[in-house]
C-alpha positions in Angstrom: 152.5 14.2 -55.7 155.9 13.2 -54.2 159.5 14.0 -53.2 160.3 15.4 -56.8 157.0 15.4 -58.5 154.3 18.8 -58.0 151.6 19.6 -60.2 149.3 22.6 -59.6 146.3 23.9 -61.8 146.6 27.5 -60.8 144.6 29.7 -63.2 140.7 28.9 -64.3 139.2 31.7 -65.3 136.0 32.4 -67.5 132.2 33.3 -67.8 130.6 36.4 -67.0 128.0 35.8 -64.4 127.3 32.8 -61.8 123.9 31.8 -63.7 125.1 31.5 -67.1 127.4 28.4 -68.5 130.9 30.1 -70.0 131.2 30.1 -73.4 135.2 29.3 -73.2 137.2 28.6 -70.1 140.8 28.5 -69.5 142.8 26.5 -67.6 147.0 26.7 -66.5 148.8 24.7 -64.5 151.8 22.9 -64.4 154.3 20.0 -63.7 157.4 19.8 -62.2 159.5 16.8 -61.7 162.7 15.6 -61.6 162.1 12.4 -63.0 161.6 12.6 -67.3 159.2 9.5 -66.7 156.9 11.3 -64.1 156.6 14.5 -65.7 155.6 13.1 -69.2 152.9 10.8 -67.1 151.0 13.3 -65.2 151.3 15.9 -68.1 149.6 13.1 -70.0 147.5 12.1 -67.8 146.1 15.0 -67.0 145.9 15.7 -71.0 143.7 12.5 -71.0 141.3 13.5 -68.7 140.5 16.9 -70.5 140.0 14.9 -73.8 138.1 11.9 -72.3 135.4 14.4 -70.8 135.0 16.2 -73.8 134.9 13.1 -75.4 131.8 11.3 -73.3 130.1 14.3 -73.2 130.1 14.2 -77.6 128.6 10.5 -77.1 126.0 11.6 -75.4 125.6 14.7 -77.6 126.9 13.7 -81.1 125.6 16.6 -82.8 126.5 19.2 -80.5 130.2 21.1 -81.9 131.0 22.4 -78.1 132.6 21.7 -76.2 136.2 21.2 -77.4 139.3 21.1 -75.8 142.4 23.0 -76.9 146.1 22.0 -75.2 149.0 24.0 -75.3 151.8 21.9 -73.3 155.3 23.9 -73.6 158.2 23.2 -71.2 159.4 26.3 -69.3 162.4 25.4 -67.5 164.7 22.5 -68.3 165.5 20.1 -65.3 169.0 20.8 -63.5 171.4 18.4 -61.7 174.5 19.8 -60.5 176.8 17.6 -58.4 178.2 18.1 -54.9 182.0 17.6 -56.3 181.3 20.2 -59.6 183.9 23.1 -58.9 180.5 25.6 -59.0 179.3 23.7 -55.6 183.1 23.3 -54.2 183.5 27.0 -55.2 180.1 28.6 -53.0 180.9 25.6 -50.9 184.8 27.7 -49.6 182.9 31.2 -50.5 180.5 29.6 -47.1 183.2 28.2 -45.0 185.5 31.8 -45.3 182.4 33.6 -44.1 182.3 30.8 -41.0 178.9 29.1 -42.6 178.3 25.4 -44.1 176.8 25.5 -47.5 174.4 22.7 -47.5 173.3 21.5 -51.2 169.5 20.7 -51.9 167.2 19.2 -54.7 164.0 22.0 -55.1 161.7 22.2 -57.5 161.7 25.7 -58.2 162.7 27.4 -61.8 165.1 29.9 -62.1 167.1 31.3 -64.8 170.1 29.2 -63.9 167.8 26.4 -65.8 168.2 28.3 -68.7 171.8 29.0 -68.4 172.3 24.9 -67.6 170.3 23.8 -70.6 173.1 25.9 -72.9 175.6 23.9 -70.7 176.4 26.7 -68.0 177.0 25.6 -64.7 174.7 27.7 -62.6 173.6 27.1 -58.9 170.7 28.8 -57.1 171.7 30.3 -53.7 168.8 30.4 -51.0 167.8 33.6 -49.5 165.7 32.3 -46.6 162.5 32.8 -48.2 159.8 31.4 -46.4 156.1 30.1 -47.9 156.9 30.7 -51.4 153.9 31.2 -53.6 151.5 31.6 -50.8 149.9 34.3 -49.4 152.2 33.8 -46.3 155.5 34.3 -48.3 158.5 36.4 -46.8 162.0 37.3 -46.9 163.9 38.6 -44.0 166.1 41.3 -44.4 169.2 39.3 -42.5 168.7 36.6 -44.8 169.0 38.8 -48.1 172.0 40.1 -46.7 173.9 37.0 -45.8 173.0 35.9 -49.1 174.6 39.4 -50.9 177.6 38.4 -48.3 177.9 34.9 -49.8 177.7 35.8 -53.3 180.4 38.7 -52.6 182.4 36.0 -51.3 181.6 34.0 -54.2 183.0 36.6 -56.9 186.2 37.7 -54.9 187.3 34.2 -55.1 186.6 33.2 -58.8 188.6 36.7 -59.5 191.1 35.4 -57.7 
């Protein structure tokens, strides 16, 4: 939708063969923003527009029960924000520069359990590992870049023991 805003309907399954209307249907998707304002928007938006059909479709047939729409809207991961000058960031930040890398910090959209961790007030970053074409058919790791990632994050722990 734009730099901080996606929204994806990824599941629609239901019916039982190509001739015969479905007696239920469900869809899933989802909406990920940075911005509070945008993500309560599109999620009701999109709300809307499953309710308004049901709802001209009920004009036209008042005495017909189906269809009917049910929504189940729950947030999955909390939104994260964590500072270039927070000591997490300044600490992978040296971890980079001893192993002769720059650390470069980025805004994704992406949920991870470090949103979790940050909603209970636990600074946690998220540490690329060069994936490629994440949830596409075309996504890939390579092996190099999982282990320049295991590098950094070694680096990362010998100097918060320190």
């Amino acid at each position: 939708i734009d730099k901080e805003t996606t929204c994806n309907i990824g599941i629609i399954e239901g019916g039982i063969a190509t001739n015969i209307v479905p007696n239920l249907v469900k869809v899933k998707g989802e909406v990920r923003s940075h911005d509070e304002g945008k993500l309560n928007k599109i999620t009701n938006d999109i709300v809307f527009s499953f309710n308004e059909v049901i709802e001209n479709y009920k004009k036209m047939n008042p005495d017909d029960e189906l269809p009917r729409v049910e929504i189940n809207n729950r947030k999955d991961f909390p939104r994260t924000y964590i500072p270039d000058d927070h000591p997490v960031v300044k600490l992978a930040t040296r971890a980079a520069e001893n192993l002769g890398r720059k650390m470069k910090t980025k805004t994704t959209g992406g949920g991870a359990d470090a949103n979790i961790f940050f909603e209970k007030g636990i600074f946690t970053g998220v540490l690329g590992t060069g994936m490629r074409d994440m949830h596409t058919v075309r996504e890939s790791v390579k092996l190099d870049d999982m282990v320049r990632t295991a590098e950094l994050l070694l680096e990362i722990i010998r100097l918060h023991s320190e």
